[in-house]
C-alpha positions as a Markdown table, in Angstrom:
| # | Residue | x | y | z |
|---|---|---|---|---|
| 1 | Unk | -120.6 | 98.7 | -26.9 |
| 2 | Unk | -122.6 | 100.9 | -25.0 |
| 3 | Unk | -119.9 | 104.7 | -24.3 |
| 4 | Unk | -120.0 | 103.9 | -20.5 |
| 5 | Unk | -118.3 | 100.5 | -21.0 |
| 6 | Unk | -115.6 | 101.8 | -23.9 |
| 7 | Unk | -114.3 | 104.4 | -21.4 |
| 8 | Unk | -113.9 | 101.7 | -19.1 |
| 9 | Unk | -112.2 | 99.8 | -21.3 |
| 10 | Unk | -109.5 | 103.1 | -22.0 |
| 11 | Unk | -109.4 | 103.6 | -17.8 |
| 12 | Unk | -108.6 | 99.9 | -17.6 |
| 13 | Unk | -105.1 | 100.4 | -19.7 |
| 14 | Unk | -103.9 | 103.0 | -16.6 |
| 15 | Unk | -103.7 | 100.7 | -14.5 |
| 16 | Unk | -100.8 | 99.5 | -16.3 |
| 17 | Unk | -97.3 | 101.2 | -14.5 |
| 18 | Unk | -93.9 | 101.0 | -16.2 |
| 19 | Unk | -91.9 | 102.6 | -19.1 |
| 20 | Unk | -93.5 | 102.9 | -22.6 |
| 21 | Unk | -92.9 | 99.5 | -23.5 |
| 22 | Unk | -95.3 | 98.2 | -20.7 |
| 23 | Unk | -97.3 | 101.5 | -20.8 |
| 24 | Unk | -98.2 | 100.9 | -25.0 |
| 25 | Unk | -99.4 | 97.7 | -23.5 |
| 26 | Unk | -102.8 | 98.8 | -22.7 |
| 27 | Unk | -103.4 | 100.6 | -25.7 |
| 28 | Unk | -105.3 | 99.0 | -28.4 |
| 29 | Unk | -102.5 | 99.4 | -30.5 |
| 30 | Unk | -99.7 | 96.6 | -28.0 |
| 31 | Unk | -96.3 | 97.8 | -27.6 |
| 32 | Unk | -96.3 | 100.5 | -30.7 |
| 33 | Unk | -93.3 | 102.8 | -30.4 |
| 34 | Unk | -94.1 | 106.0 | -28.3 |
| 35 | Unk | -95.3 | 109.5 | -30.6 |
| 36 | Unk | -91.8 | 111.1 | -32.1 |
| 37 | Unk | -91.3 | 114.6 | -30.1 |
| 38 | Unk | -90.9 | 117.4 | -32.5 |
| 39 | Unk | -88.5 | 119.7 | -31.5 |
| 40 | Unk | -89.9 | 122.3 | -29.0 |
| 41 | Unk | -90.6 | 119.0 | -26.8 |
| 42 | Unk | -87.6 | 118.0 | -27.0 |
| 43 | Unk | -85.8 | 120.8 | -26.0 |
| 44 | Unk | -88.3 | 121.3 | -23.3 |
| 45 | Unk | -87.5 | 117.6 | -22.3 |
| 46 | Unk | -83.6 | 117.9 | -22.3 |
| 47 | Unk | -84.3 | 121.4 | -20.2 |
| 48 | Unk | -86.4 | 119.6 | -17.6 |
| 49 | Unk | -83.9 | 116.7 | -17.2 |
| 50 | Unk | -81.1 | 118.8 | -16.8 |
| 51 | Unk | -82.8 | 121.0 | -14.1 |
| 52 | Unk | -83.8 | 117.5 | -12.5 |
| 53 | Unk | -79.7 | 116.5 | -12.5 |
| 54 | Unk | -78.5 | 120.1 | -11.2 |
| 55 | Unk | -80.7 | 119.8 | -8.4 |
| 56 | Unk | -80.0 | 115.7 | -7.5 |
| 57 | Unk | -76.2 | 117.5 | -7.6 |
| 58 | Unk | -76.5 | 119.9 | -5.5 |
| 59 | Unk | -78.3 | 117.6 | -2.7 |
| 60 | Unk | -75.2 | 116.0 | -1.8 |
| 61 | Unk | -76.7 | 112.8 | -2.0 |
| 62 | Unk | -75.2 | 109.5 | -4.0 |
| 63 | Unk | -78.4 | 108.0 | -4.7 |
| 64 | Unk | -82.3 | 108.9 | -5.0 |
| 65 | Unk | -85.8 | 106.9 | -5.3 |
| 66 | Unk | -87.2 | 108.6 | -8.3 |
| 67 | Unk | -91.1 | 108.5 | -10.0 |
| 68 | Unk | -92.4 | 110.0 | -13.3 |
| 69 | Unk | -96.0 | 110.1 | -14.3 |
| 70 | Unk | -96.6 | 108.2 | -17.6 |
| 71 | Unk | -100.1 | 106.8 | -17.4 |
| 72 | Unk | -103.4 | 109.3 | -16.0 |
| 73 | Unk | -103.8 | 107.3 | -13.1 |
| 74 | Unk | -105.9 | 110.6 | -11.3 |
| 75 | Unk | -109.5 | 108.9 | -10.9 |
| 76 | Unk | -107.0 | 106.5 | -8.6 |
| 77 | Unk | -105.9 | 109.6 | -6.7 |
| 78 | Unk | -101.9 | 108.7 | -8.0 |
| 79 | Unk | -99.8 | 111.1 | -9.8 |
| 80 | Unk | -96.5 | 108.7 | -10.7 |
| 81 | Unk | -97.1 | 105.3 | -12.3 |
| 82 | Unk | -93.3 | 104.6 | -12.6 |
| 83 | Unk | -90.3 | 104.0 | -10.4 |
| 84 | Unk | -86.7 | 103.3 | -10.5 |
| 85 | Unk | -83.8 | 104.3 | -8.4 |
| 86 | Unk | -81.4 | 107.0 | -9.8 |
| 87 | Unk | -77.8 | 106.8 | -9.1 |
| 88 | Unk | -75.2 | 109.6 | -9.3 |
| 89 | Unk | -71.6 | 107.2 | -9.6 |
| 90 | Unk | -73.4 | 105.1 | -12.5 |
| 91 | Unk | -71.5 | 103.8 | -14.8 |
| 92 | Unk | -74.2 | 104.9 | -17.7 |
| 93 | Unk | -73.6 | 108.1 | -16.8 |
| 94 | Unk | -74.3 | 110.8 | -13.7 |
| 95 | Unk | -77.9 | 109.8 | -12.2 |
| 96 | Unk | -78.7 | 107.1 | -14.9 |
| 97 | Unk | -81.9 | 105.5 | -13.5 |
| 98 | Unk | -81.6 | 101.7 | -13.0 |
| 99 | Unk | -85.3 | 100.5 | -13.3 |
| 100 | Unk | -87.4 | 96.9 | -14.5 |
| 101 | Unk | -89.7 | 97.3 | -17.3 |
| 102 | Unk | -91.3 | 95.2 | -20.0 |
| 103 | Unk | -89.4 | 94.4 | -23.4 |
| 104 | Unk | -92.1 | 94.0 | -25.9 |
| 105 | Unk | -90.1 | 92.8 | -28.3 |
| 106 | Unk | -88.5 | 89.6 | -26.1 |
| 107 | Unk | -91.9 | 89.5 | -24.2 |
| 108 | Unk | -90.1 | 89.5 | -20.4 |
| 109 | Unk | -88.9 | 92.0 | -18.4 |
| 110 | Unk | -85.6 | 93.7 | -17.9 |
| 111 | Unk | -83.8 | 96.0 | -16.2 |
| 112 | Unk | -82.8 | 98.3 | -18.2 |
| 113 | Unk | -80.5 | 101.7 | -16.9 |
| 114 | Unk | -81.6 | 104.9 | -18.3 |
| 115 | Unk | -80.8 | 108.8 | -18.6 |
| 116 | Unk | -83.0 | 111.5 | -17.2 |
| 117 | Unk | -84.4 | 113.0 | -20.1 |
| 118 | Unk | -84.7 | 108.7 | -21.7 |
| 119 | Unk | -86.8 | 107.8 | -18.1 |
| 120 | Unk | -88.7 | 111.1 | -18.8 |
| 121 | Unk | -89.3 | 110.5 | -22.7 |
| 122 | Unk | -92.6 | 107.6 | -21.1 |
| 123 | Unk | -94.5 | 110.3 | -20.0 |
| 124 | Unk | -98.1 | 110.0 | -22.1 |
| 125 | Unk | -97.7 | 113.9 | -22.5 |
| 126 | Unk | -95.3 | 115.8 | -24.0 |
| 127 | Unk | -96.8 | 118.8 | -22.8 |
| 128 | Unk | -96.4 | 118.7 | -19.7 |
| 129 | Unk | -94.7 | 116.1 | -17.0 |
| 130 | Unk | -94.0 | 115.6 | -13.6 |
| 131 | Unk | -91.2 | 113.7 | -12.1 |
| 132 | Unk | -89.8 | 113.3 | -8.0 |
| 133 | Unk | -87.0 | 112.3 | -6.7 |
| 134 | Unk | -86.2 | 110.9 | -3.0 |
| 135 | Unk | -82.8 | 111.5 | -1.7 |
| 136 | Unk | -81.7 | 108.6 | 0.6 |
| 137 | Unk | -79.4 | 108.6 | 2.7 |
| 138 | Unk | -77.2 | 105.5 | 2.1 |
| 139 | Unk | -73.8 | 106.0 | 4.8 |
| 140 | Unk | -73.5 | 102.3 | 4.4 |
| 141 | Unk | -73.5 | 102.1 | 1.2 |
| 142 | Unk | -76.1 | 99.2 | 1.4 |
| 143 | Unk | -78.2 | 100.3 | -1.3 |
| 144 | Unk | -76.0 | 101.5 | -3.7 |
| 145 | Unk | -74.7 | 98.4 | -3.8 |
| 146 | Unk | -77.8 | 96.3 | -3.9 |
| 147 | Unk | -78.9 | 98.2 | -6.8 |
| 148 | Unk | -75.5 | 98.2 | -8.8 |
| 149 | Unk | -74.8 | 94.4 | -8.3 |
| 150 | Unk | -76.2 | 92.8 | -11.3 |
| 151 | Unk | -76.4 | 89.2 | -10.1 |
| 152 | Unk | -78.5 | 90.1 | -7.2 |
| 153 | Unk | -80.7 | 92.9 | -8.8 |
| 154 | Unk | -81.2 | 90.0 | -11.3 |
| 155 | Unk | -82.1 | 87.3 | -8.6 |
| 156 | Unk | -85.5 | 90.0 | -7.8 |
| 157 | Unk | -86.6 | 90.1 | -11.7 |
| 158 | Unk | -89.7 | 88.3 | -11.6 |
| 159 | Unk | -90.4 | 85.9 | -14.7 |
| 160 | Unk | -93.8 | 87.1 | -15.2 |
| 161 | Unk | -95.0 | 90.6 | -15.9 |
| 162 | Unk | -98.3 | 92.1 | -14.6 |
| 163 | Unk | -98.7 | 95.6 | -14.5 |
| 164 | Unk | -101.1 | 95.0 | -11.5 |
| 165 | Unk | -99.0 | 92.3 | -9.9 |
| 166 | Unk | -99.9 | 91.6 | -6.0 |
| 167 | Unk | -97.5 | 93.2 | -3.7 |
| 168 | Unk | -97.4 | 90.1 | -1.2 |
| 169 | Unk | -97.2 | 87.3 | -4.5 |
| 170 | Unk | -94.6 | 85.6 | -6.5 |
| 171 | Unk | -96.4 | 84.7 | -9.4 |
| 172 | Unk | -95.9 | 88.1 | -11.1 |
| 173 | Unk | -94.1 | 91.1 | -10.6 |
| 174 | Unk | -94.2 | 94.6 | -11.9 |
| 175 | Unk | -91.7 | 97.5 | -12.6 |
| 176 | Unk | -92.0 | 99.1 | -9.2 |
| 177 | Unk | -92.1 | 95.8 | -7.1 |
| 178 | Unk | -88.7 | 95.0 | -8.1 |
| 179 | Unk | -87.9 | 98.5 | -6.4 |
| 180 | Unk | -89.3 | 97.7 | -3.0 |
| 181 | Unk | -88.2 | 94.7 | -2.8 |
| 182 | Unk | -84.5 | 95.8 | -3.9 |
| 183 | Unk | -85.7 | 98.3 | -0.7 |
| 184 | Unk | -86.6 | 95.4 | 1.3 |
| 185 | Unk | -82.8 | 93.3 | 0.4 |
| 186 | Unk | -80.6 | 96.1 | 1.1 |
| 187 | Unk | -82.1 | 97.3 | 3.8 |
| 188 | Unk | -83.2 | 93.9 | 5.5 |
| 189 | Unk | -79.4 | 92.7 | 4.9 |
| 190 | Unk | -80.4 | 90.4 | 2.7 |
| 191 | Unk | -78.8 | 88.4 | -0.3 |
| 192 | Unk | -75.6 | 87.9 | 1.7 |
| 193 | Unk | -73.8 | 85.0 | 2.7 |
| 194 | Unk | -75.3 | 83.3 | 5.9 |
| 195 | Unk | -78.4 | 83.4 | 7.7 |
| 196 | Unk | -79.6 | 85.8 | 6.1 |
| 197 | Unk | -80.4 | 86.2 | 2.8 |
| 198 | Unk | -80.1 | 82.2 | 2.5 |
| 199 | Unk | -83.6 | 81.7 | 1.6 |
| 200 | Unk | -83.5 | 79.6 | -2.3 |
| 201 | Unk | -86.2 | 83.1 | -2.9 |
| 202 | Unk | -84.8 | 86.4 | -2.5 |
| 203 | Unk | -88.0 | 88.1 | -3.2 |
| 204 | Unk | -89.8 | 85.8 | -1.3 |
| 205 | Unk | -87.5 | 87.3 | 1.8 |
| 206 | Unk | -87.7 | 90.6 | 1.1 |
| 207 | Unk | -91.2 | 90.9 | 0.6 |
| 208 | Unk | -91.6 | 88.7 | 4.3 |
| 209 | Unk | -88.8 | 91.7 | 5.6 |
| 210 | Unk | -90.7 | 94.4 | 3.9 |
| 211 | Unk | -94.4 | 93.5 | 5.5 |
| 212 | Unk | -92.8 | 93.3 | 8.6 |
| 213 | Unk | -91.3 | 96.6 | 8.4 |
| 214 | Unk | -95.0 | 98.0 | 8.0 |
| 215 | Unk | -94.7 | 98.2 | 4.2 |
| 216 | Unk | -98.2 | 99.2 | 3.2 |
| 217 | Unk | -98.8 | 98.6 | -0.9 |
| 218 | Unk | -100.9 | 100.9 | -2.5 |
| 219 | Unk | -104.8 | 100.5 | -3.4 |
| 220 | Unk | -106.6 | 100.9 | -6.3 |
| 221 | Unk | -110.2 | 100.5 | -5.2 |
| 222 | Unk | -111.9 | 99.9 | -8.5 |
| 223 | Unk | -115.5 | 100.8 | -8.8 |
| 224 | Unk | -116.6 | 99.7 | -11.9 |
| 225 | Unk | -116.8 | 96.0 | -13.3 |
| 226 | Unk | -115.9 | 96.5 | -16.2 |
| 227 | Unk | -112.7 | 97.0 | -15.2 |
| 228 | Unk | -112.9 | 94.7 | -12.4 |
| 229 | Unk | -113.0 | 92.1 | -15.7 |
| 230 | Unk | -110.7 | 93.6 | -17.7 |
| 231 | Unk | -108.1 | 92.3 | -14.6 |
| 232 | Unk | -108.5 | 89.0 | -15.8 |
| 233 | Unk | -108.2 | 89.2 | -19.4 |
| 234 | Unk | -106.0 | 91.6 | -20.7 |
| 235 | Unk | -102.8 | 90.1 | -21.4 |
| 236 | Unk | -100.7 | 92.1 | -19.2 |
| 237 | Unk | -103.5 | 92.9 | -16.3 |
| 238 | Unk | -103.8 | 89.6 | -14.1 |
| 239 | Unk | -106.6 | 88.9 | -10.9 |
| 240 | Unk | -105.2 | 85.4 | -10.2 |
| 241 | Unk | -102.5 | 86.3 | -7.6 |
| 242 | Unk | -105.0 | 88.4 | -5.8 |
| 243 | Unk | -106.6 | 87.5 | -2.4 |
| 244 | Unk | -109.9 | 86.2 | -3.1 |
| 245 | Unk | -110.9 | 89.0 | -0.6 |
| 246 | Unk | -109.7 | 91.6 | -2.5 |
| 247 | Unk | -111.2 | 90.5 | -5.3 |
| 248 | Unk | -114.7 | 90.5 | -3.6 |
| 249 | Unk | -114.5 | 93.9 | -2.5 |
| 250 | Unk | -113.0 | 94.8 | -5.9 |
| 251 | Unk | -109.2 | 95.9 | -5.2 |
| 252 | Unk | -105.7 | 95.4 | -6.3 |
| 253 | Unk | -102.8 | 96.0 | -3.5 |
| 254 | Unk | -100.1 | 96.8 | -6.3 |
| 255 | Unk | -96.6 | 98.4 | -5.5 |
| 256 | Unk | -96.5 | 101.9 | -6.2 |
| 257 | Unk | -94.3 | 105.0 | -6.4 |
| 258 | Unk | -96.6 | 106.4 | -4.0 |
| 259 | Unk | -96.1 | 103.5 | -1.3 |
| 260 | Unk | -92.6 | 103.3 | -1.9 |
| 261 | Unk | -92.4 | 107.1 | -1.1 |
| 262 | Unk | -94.0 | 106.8 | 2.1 |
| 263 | Unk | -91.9 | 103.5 | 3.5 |
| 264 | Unk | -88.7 | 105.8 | 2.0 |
| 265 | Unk | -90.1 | 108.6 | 4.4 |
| 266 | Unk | -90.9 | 105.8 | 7.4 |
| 267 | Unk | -87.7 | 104.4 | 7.3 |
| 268 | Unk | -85.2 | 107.2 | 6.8 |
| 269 | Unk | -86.9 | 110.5 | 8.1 |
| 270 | Unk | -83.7 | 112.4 | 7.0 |
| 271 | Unk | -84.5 | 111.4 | 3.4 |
| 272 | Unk | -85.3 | 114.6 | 1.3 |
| 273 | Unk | -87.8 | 114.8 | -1.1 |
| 274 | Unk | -88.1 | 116.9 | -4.8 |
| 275 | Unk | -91.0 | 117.5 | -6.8 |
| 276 | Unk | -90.4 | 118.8 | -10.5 |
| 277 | Unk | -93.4 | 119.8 | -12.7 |
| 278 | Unk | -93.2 | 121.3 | -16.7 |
| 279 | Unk | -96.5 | 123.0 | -18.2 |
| 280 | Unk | -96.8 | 125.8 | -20.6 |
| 281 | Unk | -93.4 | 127.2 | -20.8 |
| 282 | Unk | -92.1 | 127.4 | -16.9 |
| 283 | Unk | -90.5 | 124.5 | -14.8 |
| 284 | Unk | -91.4 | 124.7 | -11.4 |
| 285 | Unk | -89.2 | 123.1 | -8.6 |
| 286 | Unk | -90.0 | 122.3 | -5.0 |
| 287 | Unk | -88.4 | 120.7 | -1.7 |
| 288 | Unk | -90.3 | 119.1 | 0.9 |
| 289 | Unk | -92.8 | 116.0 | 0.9 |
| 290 | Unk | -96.5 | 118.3 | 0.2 |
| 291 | Unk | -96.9 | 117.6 | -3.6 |
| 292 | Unk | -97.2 | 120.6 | -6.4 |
| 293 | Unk | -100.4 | 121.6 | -6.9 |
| 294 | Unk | -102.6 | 119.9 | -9.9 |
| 295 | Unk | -101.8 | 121.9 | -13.4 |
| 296 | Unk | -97.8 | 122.5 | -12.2 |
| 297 | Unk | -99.0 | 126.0 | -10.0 |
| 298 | Unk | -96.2 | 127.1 | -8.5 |
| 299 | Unk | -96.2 | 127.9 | -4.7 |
| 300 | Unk | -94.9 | 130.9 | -2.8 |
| 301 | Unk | -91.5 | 128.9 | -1.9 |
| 302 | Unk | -91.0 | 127.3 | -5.3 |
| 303 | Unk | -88.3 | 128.1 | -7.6 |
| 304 | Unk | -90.1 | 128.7 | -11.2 |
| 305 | Unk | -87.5 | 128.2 | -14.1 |
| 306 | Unk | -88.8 | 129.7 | -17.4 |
| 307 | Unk | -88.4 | 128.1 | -20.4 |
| 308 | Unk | -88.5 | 131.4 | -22.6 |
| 309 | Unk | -85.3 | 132.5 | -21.5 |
């Protein structure tokens, strides 16, 4: 295989979003167990979850729409491959992050409520991470409870997993389609008794109130063929829910921290957004929707925790 086409075959695996289950799925090696952290990671890993929790405390907010990166996903101009929405009153524990992902061993996908420093343990590399965090307002209570009610979060589990699953399709689903579209239930008023919500298919409703909310997926414009092909044949990559238009100008529409961020931002402008970063030994902190800069640089108005102390 000529060198050109093997890294192709490596850039085709990051296209693959979810926790380390679905993210081992690329790899050559499917579904191993993630690399043990030795201990300076995981005290550095513990440390940046707990500054990640201080800071969701002292927001004053019950809930928040949170990302990590897990997967390089760079050459697609993305930082976070993985979403979930973090709760502060869950019953797993203070900001426990309720989220789908792929069980490799039962070969479906779950959802699956996790810790911090557990949702931050799928990041690719230990040496450094990023992670952000969308406060929400919720008054009403509307997603909170959307998100905590089992037989409804359950009712938007697709039965097939792709990891580049067609925002507008039913055929598949990936890990951070089943968090728009719990977006798109709770705050469309849907899965409730009466007109609303009466549709036999909840996701099929909430993706219908989502488009028409101006929900705009995110694009991975792919220029290469090879891993235009690899689409269709890797086991947990899939092209046949994808326009045939797409497809001829070689892109995916997938659902994507990144576009879930932005309708977040579109819907509730009072919504408050965190970016953390770890790199060398320094955590670095910031408020407000411009991102970090590339390699965790700090900015004049960030707050830079060091990890020697």
């Amino acid at each position: 295989m000529r060198r050109a086409a093997a890294r192709a075959l490596v850039r085709a695996a990051l296209l693959l979003p979810g926790t380390w289950g679905a993210a081992q799925a690329g790899q050559l090696g499917f579904c191993d167990p993630p690399a043990e952290l030795d201990a300076s990671q995981q005290d550095v890993l513990l440390r940046f979850g707990a500054v990640i929790k201080s800071t969701l405390d002292a927001s004053g907010g019950s809930l928040a729409l949170v990302a990590r990166s897990g997967l390089d996903l760079a050459r697609f101009g993305m930082r976070y491959s993985h979403a979930g929405i973090s709760l502060r009153a869950s019953a797993n524990g203070p900001w426990s992050i309720r989220q789908l992902y792929f069980d490799c061993g039962e070969r479906r996908p779950r959802l699956f409520d996790e810790g911090v420093s557990g949702f931050l343990a799928g990041n690719r590399d230990p040496g450094s991470g990023w992670f952000s965090a969308v406060v929400v307002p919720d008054a009403e209570g509307a997603l909170e409870r959307a998100a905590t009610d089992n037989r409804l979060a359950l009712r938007l589990v697709g039965g097939t997993y792709s990891a580049n699953a067609y925002a507008w399709g039913l055929r598949y689903q990936n890990c951070n389609q089943w968090v728009a579209e719990l977006l798109g239930v709770a705050w469309g008023g849907l899965g409730a008794p009466g007109p609303q919500g009466a549709g036999e298919d909840l996701r099929a409703d909430a993706q219908r109130w989502l488009r028409a909310q101006g929900y705009e997926p995110s694009r991975f414009d792919v220029d290469d063929p090879v891993l235009m092909w690899l689409g269709g044949v890797l086991p947990w990559l899939h092209r046949d829910d994808h326009p045939a238009e797409d497809l001829g100008q070689w892109r995916f529409r997938v659902s994507m921290p990144a576009s879930i961020e932005a309708f977040a931002r579109a819907r509730a402008p009072a919504a408050r957004r965190f970016e953390f970063c770890h790199a060398g030994r320094r955590i670095v902190v910031r408020e407000g929707w411009e991102p970090i800069a590339e390699g965790c640089e700090p900015g004049p108005s960030d707050r830079v925790i060091s990890l020697d102390l």
